[in-house]
N, C-alpha and C positions, 0 to 999 in steps of 0.2 A: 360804763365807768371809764373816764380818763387817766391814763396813768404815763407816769414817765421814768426813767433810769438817766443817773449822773451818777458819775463818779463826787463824792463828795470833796468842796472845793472849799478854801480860806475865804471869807468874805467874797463871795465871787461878785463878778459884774454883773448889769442890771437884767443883761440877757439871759443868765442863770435863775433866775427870779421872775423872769418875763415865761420862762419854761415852766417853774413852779405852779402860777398861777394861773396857769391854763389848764393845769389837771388837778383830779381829786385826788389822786394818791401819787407820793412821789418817792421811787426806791431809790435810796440811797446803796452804788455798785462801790459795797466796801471792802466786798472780797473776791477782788480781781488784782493784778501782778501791781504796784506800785512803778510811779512813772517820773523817774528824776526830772527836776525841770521843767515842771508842769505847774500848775494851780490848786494842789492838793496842802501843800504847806505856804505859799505864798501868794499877794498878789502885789497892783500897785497903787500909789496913792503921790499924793502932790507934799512933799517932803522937804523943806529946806531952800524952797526957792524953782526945786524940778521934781521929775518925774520919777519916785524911787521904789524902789521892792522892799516893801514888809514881809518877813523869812523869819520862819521859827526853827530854829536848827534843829536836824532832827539826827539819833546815836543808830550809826551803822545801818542806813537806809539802805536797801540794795532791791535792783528790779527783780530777784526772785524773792522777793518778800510781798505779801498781800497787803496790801494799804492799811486794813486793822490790827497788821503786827509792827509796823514802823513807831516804834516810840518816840519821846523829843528827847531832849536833852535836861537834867532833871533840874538845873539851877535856874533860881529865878532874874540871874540877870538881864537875860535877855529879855525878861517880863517886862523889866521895870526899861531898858532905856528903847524896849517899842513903845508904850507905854509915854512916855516923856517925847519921843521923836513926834508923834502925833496929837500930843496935847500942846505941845511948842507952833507946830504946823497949824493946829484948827482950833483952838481955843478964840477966836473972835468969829467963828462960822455962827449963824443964827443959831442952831439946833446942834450945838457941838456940847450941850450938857447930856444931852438924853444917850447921844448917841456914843459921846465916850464912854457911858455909862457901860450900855452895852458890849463894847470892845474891849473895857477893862475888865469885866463878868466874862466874857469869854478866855482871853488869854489867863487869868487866875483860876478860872477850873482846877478842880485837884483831879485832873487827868491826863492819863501818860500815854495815852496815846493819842497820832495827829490823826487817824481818822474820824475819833469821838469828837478833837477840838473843829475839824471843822466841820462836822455836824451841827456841832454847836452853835458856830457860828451862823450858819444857813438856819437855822432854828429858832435862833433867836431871833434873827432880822425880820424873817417869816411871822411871829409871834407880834412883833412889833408894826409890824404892815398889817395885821387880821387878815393875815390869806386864811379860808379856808381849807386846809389841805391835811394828808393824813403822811405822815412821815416813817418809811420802813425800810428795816436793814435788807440785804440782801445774803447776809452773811445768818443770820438769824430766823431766817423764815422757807427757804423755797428750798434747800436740800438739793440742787442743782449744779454747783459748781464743777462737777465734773463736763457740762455742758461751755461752751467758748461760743461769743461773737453773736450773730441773728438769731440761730439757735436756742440761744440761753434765752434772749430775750423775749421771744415767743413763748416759750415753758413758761415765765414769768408772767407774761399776760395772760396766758392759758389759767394758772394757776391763781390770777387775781379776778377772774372771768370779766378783761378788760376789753369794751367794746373799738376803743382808739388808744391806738400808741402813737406818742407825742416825742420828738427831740427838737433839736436846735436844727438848722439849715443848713449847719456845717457839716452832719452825721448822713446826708442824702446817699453818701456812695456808700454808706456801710448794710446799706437796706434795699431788697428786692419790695418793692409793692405788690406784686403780682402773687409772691409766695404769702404776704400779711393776706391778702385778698382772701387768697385759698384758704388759710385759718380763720375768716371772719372777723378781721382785723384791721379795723382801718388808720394807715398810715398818715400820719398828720406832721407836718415843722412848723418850727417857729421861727417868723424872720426876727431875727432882734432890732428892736428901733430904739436906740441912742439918741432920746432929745436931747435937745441946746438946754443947758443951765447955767447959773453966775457961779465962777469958778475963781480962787484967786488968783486969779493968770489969765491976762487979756486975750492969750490963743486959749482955742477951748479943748478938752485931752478928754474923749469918748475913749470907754470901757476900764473904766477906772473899777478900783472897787466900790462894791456897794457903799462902804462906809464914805466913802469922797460923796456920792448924790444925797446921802443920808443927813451928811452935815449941812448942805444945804436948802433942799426943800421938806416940806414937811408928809405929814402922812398921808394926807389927800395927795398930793401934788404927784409923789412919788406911786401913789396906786394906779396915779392915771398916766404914769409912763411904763406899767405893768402891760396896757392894753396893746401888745404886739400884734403884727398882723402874722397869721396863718396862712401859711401855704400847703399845695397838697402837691 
């Protein structure tokens, strides 16, 4: 069994996704310390002419808080002029009905906290792509949190009796191979490959969020820039 751990992320990039669908099961690490100025409540998108941060504001975040106790902030206006900032931006993108679609089901959730919203989001984009994948908390399942860093994550595959552990190729220094090896654990990454697509902006802006690739190719198109290469 393939399995992988993220921190759950706002619409993330296509390499977050290109992660997903190289495992069978994929832990959402929802209760680890929360990390200001990360990709947990925002990401970015082509807004207004450039290149802007969609932020869901969130009450009294603080990094000794666990990313599933960060709540948002409870009014809806920030709903509505994200909401409008992106349907002003993408409303002539070919697939900009479907996909608003989903971004507006996301941000309307009647849920107050931002690690369930960007679950959400990653779930539903997932659902929308037919990845086969099986989506699990971390906060909810493994009774480990007392454990930190390689450690936890081993107990984790231990505990999902997973044959390969999977991350991005940015996570290399965080992991001994030799110690996976000794667990019977094969270390696997994924390079991310960011293909060329038609953007509205004659320079092209790689690692946008999901929702920028989504508005403009379609299902197929988008599965087959899922096929990242694996390195070991």
């Amino acid at each position: 069994m393939k399995l992988a751990i993220m921190q759950p992320y706002l619409f993330p990039y296509l390499g977050y996704f290109q992660l997903i669908s190289a495992v069978d099961r994929f832990v959402f690490y929802d209760d680890v310390n929360f990390i200001k100025g990360g990709w947990i409540n925002r990401n970015r998108l082509f807004l207004s002419g450039g290149i802007r941060y969609i932020t869901i504001p969130l009450s009294k975040a603080s990094p000794f808080l666990k990313i599933n106790e960060v709540v948002v902030q409870e009014h809806n206006l920030w709903r509505r002029k994200m909401l409008e900032s992106v349907r002003q931006s993408y409303s002539k993108a070919p697939y900009f009905t479907s996909v608003y679609n989903i971004f507006r089901e996301v941000l309307f959730a009647d849920e107050k906290k931002i690690a369930t919203i960007a679950k959400l989001s990653v779930i539903s984009v997932s659902e929308y792509l037919e990845l086969k994948v099986r989506f699990v908390n971390s906060s909810s399942c493994y009774n480990n949190s007392n454990l930190t860093g390689m450690e936890r994550v081993l107990d984790i595959c231990r505990l999902e009796n997973a044959d390969d552990y999977y991350n991005l190729s940015g996570g290399r220094l965080l992991y001994d191979d030799k110690i996976f090896k000794l667990n019977n654990i094969n270390l696997n990454f994924v390079e991310p490959h960011l293909k060329l697509y038609a953007q509205f902006s004659d320079k092209f802006y790689p690692g946008l969020s999901i929702i920028d690739v989504l508005m403009f190719n379609d299902v197929n198109a988008v599965r087959e820039m899922l096929n990242a290469e694996e390195s070991f």
